[in-house]
C-alpha positions as CSV (number, residue, x, y, z in Angstrom):
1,X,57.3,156.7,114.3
2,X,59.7,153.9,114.2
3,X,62.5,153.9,112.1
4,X,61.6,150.6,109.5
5,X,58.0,152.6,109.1
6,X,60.0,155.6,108.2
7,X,62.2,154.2,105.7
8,X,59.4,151.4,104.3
9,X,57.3,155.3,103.4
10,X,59.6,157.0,102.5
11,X,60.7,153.8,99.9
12,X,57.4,153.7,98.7
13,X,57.5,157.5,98.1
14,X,60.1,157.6,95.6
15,X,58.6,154.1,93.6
16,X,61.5,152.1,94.6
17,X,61.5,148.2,95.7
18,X,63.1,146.3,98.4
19,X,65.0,144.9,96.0
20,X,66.0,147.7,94.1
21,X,66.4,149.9,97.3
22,X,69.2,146.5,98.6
23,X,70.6,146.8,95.4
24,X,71.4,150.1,95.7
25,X,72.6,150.2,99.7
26,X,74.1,147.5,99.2
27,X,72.3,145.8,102.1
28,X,70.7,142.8,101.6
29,X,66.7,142.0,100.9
30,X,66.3,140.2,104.2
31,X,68.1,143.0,105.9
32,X,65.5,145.6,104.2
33,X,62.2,143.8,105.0
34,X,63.6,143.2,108.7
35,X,64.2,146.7,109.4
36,X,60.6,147.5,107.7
37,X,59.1,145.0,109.9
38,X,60.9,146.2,113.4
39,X,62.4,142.8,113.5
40,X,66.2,143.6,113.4
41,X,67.7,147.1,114.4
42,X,70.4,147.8,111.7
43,X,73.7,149.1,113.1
44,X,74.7,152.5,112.5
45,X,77.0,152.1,109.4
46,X,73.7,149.7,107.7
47,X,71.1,152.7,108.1
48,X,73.7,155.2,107.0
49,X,73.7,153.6,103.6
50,X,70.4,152.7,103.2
51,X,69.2,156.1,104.2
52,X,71.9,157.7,102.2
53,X,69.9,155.4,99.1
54,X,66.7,157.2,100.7
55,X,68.6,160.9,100.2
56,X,68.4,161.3,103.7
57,X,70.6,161.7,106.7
58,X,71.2,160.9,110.4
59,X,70.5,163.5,112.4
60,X,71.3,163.9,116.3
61,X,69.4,166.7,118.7
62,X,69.4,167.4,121.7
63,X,67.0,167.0,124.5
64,X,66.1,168.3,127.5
65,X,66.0,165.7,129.9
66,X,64.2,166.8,133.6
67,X,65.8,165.5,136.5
């Protein structure tokens, strides 16, 4: 799953709006339905926020890659 589909459910999970979830990221409206829609790719510091609005985290692993 892509990451806008990810954050668009898990918006609609907790009841919140675009607009309230910009309002509390601080990232704007356009910004939020872009990344829902796969249209932009937010940078690192942008999805930080907005997922920290989400009450989740960025989260690295590891994998095995076959040569």
């Amino acid at each position: 799953m892509v990451i806008g589909k990810q954050i668009e459910e898990r918006r609609k999970s907790l009841g919140i709006s675009q607009a309230d979830l910009a309002e509390m990221s601080g990232v704007s409206l356009r910004t939020i339905s872009a990344i829902e829609n796969d249209s932009a790719n937010p940078s690192i510091e942008v999805l930080s926020r907005i997922l920290s609005s989400l009450g989740l985290v960025i989260s690295l692993q590891e994998r095995i890659i076959h040569e």
